[in-house]
N, C-alpha and C positions, 0 to 999 in steps of 0.2 A: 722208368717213365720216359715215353719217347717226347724227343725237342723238335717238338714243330713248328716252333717260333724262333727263326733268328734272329742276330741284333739287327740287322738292318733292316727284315720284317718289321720286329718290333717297334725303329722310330719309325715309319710307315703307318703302321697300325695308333700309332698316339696322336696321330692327326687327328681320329678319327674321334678319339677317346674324350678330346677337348671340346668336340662338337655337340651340340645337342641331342639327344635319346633318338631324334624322329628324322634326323642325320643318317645316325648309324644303321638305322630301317633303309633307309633310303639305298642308301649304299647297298645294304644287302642287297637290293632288290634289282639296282645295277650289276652285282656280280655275278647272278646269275643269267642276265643279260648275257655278262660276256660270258660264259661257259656254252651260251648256245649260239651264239653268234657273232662273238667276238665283242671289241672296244667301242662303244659308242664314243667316238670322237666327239661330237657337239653336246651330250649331254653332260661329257665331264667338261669341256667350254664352259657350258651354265653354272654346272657345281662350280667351279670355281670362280667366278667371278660372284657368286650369290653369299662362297664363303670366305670373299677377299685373300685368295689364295692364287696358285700358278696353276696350271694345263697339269704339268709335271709331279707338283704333290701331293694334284685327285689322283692320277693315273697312279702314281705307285700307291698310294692307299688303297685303294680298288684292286689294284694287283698282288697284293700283299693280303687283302682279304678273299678273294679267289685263290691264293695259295693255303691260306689256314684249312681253307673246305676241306680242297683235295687232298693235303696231308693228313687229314684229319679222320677224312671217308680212307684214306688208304690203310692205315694204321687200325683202322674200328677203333678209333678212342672211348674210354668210358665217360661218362658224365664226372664222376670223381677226379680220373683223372685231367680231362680237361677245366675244369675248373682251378688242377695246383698248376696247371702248364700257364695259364693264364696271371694269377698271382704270382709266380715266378714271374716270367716277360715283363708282366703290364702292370706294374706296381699302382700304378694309380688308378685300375679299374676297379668300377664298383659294380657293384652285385644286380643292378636292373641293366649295366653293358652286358655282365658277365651272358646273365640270363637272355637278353637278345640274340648275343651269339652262340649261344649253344640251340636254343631253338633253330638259327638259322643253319646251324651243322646238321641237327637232325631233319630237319622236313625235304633238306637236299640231296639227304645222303644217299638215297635210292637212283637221283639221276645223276651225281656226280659217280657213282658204280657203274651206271649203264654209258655214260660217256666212257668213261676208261677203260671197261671193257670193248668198245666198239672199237675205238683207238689201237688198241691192242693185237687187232684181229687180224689185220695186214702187214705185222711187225716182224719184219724177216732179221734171219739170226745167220750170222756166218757159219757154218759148216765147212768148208773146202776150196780151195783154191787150186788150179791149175796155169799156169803160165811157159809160155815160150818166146823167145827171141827170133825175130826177123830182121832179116838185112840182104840185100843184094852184095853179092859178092863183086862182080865187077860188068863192065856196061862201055860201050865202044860211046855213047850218046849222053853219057853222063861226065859231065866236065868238072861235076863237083864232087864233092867225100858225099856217101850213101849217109841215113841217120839211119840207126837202127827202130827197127819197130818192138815193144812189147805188147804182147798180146795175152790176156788175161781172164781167164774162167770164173767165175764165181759162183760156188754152190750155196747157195740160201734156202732156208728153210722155215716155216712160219712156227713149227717145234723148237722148244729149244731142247735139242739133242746133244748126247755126250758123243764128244769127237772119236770115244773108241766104240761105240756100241755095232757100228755097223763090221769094223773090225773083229770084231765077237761072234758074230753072228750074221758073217759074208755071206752062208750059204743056208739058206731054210731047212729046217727039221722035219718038221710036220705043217699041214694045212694051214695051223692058227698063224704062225711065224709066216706063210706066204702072205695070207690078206692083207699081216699090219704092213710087210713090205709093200703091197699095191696099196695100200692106204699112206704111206709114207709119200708115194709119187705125186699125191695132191698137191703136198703142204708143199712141196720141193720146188724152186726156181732157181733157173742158169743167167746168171747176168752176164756180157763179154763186153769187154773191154778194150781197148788200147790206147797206149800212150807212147811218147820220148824217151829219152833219161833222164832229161832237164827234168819233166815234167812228173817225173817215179821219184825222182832225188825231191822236189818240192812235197809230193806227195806223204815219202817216210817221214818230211822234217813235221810235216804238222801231226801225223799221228803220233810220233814223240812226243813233240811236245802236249798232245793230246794227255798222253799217257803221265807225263811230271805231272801236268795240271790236276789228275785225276788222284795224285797222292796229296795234294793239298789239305791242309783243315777246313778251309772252305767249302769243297766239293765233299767230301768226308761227312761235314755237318750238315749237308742237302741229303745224303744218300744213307744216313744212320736211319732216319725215322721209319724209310720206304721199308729197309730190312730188317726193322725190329718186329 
């Protein structure tokens, strides 16, 4: 069963649960608000001051119910199962919430697909890197130490391709293998670069630490549900 409710979703979502049936409507109706145009800042203003609450408790409620959608639409959950995902989470939901939000999962589910597919469309993948080093070697007019330059290629591709394939199959066979390679060069983009050392050495630290954060339980329990 995929977990598409975490705990911190879930105190989020029990804001919501204490509110009234015509609440939880309502809300719905703000989420998909923001899925097409973002947060309406002044209407959760009103929510909140209507439901004696903060700016901060609508917006993560609301946020937190635009994440159940998308998780929800990404996985194709069943009705069954979102029904035990919810009674696990939300112990204190009852069955005309339950029923609200599962209507509200399916009547969106078509346009939360066609958003993420849109999204998706312009989503460049790393393939390859090239880089070189520049520096002036020496200069009658320069009174200071030269900094070196990096200079940096990046192959991206809106495929996501296996880094050996092209390795495999450097030189075309027959016809069919040309095309896909002149069909290749669409998706294909050159990004260049340059930078310092200072600013390469800043650069590694944070994708490091990109990469710890990414072995987390935290990030783990965001990224279980997408690949189930």
């Amino acid at each position: 069963m995929a977990r598409i409710i975490r705990s911190e979703q879930a105190n989020q979502l029990r804001f919501l649960l204490e509110q009234p049936e015509e609440v939880l409507i309502e809300f719905c109706k703000l989420a998909i608000e923001y899925i097409n145009s973002g947060i309406n800042e002044k209407k959760c203003t009103v929510a909140a001051k209507k439901l004696s609450s903060t700016y901060e408790t609508v917006r993560g409620a609301l946020e937190a119910l635009v994440a159940l959608l998308i998780d929800s639409t990404k996985v194709a959950i069943s009705e069954r199962e979102f029904y035990a995902v919810l009674q696990t989470s939300l112990e204190s939901i009852n069955e005309k919430q339950s029923e609200i939000l599962w209507q509200f999962i399916t009547s969106k589910r078509n346009l939360v697909d066609n958003v993420l597919r849109a999204s998706c469309q312009d989503e460049l993948y790393f393939r390859d890197l090239e880089w070189r080093i520049e520096g002036r070697i020496a200069s009658r007019s320069l009174r200071t130490q030269a900094t070196p330059v990096i200079k940096m290629k990046f192959h991206l591709d809106t495929e996501c391709v296996s880094e050996y394939r092209e390795k495999l199959h450097s030189t075309p066979i027959d016809a069919t293998e040309e095309q896909e390679t002149k069909k290749q060069d669409h998706t294909r983009r050159e990004v260049l670069a340059e930078t310092d050392p200072t600013m390469l050495q800043h650069m590694i630290q944070v994708l490091e630490q990109a990469l710890l954060e990414a072995r987390t339980r935290r990030v783990r329990n965001y990224v279980k549900p997408v690949q189930s």
